[in-house]
C-alpha positions as CSV (number, residue, x, y, z in Angstrom):
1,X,0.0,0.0,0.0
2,X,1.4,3.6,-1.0
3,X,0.6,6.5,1.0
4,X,-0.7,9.4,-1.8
5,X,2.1,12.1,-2.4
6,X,0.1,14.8,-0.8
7,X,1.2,13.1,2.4
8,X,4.5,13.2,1.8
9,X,6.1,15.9,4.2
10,X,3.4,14.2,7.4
11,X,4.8,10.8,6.8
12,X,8.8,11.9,6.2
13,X,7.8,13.6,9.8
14,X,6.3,10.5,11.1
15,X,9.3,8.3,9.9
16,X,12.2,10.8,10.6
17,X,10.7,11.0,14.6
18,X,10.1,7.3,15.0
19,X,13.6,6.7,14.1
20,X,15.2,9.4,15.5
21,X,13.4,9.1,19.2
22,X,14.2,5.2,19.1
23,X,17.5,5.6,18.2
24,X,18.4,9.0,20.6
25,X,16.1,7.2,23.6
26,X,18.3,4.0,22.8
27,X,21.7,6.3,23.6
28,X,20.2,8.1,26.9
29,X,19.0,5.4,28.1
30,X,22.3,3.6,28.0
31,X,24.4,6.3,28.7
32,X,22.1,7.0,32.1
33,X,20.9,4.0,32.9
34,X,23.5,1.3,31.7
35,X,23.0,-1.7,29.7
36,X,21.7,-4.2,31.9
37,X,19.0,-6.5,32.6
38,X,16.5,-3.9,32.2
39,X,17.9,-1.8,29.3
40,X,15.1,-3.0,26.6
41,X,12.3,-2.1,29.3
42,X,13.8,1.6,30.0
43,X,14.1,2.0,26.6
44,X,11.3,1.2,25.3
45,X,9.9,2.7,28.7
46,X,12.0,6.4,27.2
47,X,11.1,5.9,23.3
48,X,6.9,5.9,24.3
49,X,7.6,9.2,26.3
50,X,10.3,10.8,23.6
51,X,8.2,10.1,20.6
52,X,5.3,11.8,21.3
53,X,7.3,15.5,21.6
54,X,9.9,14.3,18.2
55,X,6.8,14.3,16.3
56,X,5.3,17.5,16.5
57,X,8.9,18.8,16.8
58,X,9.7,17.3,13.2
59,X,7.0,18.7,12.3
60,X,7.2,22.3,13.2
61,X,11.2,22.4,12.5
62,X,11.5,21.0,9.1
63,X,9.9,24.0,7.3
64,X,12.8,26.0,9.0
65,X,16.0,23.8,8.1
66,X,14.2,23.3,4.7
67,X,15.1,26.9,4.8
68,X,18.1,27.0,6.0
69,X,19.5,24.8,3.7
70,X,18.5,26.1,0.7
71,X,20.1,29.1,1.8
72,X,23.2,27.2,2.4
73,X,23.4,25.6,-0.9
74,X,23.8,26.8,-4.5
């Protein structure tokens, strides 16, 4: 199934935050916490609570480093 191209920049936001909070709530969560017998459970405990705020955030910042790099490159 293919999402229609309209959706484009809501599902590059939806993507971008899943795998960013998963992967930055991964690092935290090891570098605070330690890997141990409860790392998965933390992180997945951190990525529910991170998500929610990279969303939005991908959202609302991507218009301005659209920006920004356009202005950057030739």
């Amino acid at each position: 199934m293919k999402v229609p191209k309209k959706y484009t920049g809501l599902l590059f936001a939806f993507v971008m935050s899943l795998l960013m909070a998963f992967i930055m709530s991964g690092v935290l969560t090891a570098l605070f916490a330690g890997i141990g017998t409860q790392f998965f459970s933390h992180w997945m405990n951190a990525f529910i609570h991170a998500w929610p705020a990279a969303f939005p955030s991908v959202l609302l910042v991507a218009p301005i480093v659209k920006k920004i790099v356009a202005s950057l490159t030739e």
